[in-house]
N, C-alpha and C positions, 0 to 999 in steps of 0.2 A: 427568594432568589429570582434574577430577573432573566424570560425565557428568549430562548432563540428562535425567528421564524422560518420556515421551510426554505427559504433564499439563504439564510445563514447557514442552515443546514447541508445546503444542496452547494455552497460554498468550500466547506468543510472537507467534502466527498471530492468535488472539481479539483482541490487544492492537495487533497491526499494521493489523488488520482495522478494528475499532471504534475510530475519531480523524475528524480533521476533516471529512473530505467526508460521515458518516454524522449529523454537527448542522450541515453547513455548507452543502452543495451544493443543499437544497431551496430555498432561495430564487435560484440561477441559475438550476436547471431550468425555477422559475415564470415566469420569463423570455418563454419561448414557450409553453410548457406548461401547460393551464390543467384537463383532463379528468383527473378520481379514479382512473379506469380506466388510462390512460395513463399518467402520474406512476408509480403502484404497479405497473403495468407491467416499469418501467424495474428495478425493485428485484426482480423477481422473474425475470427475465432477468438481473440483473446474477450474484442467486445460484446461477443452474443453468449458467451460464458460468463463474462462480469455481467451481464444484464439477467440471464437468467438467476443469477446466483441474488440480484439485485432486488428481482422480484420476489424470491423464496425468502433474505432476511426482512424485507418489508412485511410478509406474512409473521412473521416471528416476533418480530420487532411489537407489532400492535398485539399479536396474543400474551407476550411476555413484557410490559411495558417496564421494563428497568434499564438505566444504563450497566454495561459491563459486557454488552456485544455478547460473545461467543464462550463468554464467560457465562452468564447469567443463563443463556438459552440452552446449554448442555447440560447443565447442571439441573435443571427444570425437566430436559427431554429424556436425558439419559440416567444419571447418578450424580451426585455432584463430585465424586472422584474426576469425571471426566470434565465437568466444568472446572476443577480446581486445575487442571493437566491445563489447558486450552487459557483459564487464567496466566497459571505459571510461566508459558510461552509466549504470551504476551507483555506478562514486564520484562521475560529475560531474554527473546528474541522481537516478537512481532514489531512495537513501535519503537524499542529503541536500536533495533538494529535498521529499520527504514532510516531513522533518524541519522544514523551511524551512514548511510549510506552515501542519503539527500548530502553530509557534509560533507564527505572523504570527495562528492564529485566537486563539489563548491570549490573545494582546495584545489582539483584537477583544472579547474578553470580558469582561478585567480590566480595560480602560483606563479603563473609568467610576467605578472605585471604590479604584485605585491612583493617587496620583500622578509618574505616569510617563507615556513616549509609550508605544503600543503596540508599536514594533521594540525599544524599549528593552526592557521587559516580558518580547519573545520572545527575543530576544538572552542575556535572565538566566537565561531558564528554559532554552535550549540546550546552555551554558555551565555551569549547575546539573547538568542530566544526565551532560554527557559525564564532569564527575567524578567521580558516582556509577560508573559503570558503564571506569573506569580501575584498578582494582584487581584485584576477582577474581570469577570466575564464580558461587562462592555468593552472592555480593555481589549480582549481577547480577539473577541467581535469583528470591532470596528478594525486592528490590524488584519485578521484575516480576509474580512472584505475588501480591503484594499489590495493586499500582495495578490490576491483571485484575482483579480480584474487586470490588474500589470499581468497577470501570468498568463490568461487568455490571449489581452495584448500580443505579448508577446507571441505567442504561437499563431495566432492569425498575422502575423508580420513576415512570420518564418514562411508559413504555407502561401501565402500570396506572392512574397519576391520571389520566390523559387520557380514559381510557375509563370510570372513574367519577366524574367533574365532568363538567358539562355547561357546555358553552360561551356566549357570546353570539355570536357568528358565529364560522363557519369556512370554509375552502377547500374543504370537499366537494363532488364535481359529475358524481353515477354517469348522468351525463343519456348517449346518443347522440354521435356525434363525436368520439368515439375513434379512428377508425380514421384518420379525416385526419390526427389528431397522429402516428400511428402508422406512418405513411408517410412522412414531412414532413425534411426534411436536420436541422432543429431536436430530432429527436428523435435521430437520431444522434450529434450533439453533445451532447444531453443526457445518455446513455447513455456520453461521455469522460468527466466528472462522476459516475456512477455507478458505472461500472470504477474509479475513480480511489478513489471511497470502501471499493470488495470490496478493493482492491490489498492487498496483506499476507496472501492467503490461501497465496500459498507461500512466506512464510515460515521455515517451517521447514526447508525445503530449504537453505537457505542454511547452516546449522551443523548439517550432517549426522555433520560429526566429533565434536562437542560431544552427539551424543543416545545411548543407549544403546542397544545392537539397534535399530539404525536401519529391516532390515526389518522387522521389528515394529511400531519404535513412530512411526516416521515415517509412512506412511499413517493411523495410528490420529491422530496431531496433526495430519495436512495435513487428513483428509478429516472428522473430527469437529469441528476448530475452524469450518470453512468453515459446516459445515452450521446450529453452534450462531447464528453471527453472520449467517448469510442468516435465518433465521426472524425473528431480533430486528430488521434493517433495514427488512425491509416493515413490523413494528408498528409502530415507531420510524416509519417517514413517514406512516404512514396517523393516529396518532397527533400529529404536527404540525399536518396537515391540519385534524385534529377539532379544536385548539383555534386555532388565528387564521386568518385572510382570507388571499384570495391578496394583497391589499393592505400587508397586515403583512408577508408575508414575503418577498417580492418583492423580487429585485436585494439582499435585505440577508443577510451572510453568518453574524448570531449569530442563527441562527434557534432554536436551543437555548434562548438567552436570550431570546429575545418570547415562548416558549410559554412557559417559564418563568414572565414577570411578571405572563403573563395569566391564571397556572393559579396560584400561590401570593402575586401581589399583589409588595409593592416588596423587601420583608426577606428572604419567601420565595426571591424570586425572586436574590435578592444569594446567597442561602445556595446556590441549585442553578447560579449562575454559577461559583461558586467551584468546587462541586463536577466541574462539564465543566470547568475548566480543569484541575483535578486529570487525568480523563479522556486531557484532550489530553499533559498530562506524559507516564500510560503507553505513549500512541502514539508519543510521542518516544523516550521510551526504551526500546521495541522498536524502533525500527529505527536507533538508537545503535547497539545491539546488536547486531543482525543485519547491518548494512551493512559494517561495516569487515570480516568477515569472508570479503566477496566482494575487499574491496583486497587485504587480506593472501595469499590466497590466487593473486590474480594477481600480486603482487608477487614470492611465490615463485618464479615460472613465469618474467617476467622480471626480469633483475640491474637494468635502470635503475631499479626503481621497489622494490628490494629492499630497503633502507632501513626502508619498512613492512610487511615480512614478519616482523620481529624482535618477539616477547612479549615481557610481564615474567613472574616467575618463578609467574606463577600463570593463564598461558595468557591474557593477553588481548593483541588488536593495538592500544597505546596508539595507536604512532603512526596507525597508521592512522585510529583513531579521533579523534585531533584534527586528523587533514586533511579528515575529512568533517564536521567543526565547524566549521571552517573555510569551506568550500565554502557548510554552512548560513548558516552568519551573513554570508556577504557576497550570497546570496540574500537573505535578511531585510529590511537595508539598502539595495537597489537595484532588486528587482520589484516588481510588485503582487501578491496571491493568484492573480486571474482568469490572468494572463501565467503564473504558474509552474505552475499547474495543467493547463491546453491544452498547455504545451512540453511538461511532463515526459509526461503523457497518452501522448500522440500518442508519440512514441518509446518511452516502456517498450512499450504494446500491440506495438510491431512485435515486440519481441525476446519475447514470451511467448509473439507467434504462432509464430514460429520454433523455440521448443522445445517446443509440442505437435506442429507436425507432426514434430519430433523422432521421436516415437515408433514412429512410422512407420518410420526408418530404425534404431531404436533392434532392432525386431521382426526386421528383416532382416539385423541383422550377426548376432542372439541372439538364438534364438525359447525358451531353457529356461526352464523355469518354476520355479527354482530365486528368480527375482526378484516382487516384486507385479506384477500383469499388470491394468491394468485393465478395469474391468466395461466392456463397452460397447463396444470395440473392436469395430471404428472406428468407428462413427456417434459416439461422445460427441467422439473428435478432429476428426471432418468438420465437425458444429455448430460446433465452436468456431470452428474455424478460418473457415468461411464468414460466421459473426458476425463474428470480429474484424475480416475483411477488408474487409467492406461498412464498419463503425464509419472503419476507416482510409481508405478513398477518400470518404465522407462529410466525414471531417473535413479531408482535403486541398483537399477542395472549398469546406466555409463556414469552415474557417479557417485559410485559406494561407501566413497569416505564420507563425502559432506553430508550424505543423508543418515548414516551411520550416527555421526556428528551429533544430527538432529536430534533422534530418537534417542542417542545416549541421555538427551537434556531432559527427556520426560521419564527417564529414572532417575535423577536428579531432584525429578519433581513430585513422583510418586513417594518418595521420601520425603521430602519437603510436606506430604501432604499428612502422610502418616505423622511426623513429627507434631504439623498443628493439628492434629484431631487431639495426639494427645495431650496437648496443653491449653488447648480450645475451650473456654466453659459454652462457647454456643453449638449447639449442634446443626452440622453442617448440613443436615437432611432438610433443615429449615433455608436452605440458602438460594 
């Protein structure tokens, strides 16, 4: 099978990284959120949280060299019950609800200028993807290095005119009264939204099999994509900010498209819609890609669901990949964005917490330094962790259904898992 190298990699992560909640989620934060300080706050916490966390799965990633992410590594750290759990939210939240996401905004973008609905829109472009990315790994590849590179484009486009045009009103407000937002349960919640848009920084962990010298170049993608796309996120909102009101962007999710029509007029503004929903493509199809990989890999592990462990002759998990098209498009169809944003949220954050304090038990089975050992140990694992935990009982607290929601899905799973143990001839203890 032919490998990817640390630039593909670190592609992957940039591309999963930068999509929806990075042009979307500023107008729910303005929600409650009204202070410059606070808002850019959020974005600059959300990057030294993805970075740490960046560093902890790079340590993981080279001790446990498998593809299946947070799959593979919990199931090694903890029980494999807990890796089966962290599987299961993976094919039935993680990548196909980002996927469900990246399209529902794509339809938000296009639907003034297609005629079509907007699920219809994302439905085609989901559908469009998964058959790109059904063939073979160069295939795969070389689309996603391309949509990367339009994608950065683009964002370095957005951040430069914004900062040489001059606005007629904006959302700026470096006044005082920071720190009440900054304390406030509303900012915690905003801060689900914010994680939600960093999510795709480990990435690359997930086809550790598919990289070459994974210790090498795996840190060099995990921990260089992160850093590239936290820099861009803070200009990228402080950049929003400077060209419309918090009036303009408020509760609305194509906030990409109002700075747009404010900063290049009605034509312009059509032309740099088109171009984010190009955008939102390559985040779709990074995690096309990357997501079946976490199925396949538990499907190995168990025989009920073995079916989509099976490639075609050029290493990719088809099936797999159209069960998590599947899974998208009947999200697409049946939630709203806000609904599938808080559910998915709220339960990925638990399982990411779970595998940085990983590392901690990762040091005590194997302290050699034969693996990457991260900087910072432990304070960068204690931050993290201390952060995701407050975010998690925050968000249990202002918003009990969706996280309810969540955890209902991992008794759905625990059954699920009980089911394939006992139909399983392999044993999962091996997994």
């Amino acid at each position: 099978m032919k490998k990817i190298g640390w630039s593909s990699a670190a592609a992957i992560v940039v591309a999963n990284m930068i999509g929806t909640g990075a042009f979307t989620s500023l107008g729910l934060q303005l929600q409650s959120l009204q202070n410059t300080w606070a808002v850019l706050s959020l974005w600059v916490f959300g990057g030294l949280i993805s970075l740490f966390g960046a560093f902890s799965y790079a340590e993981l990633g080279t001790r446990f060299p498998r593809s299946g992410g947070e799959y593979h590594f919990l199931s090694k750290l903890y029980h494999p019950f807990i890796g089966y759990l962290s599987g299961w939210v993976s094919l039935t939240v993680g990548f196909a609800a980002s996927v469900a996401l990246s399209a529902m905004a794509m339809g938000a973008y296009l639907v003034a200028y297609i005629p079509l609905s907007g699920k219809i829109i994302a439905a085609l472009a989901i559908l469009s993807v998964s058959i790109v990315h059904s063939y073979s790994i160069r295939q795969s590849s070389r689309v996603q290095n391309f949509l990367t590179i339009v994608k950065i484009g683009l964002v370095l486009l957005f951040i430069v005119s914004a900062f040489v045009m001059e606005p007629d009103q904006n959302a700026i407000d470096w006044s005082g009264g920071w720190q009440d937002e900054l304390f406030s349960p509303s900012y915690a919640v905003a801060l689900v939204y914010v994680m939600y848009a960093f999510s795709g920084w480990n990435a690359a962990a997930y086809i550790v099999d598919e990289i070459k010298s994974p210790r090498l170049n795996l840190p060099k993608a995990l921990i260089g994509g992160t850093l590239l796309v936290s820099v861009l996120f803070v200009l990228l909102q402080w950049a929003f900010l400077r060209q419309a009101s918090v009036t303009q962007l408020q509760n609305n999710v194509e906030v990409g498209q109002i700075v747009a029509h404010l900063m290049y007029g009605t034509q312009g503004g059509q032309l740099v819609s088109g171009l984010i929903a190009l955008l939102l493509i390559a985040g779709i199809s990074a995690m096309t890609w990357v997501g079946p990989r976490v199925t396949r890999t538990m499907a190995s592990d168990y025989s009920v669901w073995q079916s989509f462990a099976r490639d075609n002759q050029y290493g990719i998990p088809v099936r797999a990949t159209w069960l998590q098209t599947l899974i998208s498009l009947f999200m697409v169809l049946t939630s709203s964005f806000e609904q599938v944003l808080i559910y998915s949220g709220f339960v990925l954050q638990l399982f990411t917490t779970l595998t940085v304090a990983g590392v901690f038990i990762g040091r005590r089975q194997n302290n050699s330094k034969q693996y990457y050992r991260s900087p910072g140990y432990p304070w960068i694992q204690i931050i993290y962790l201390a952060f995701s935990i407050w975010m998690l009982i925050y968000l249990m607290i202002d918003q009990p259904y969706e996280s309810l929601m969540g955890l209902s899905n991992l008794v759905i799973g625990a059954i699920s898992y009980w089911w394939s143990i006992k139909r399983s001839h392999i044993d999962p203890g091996q997994a």
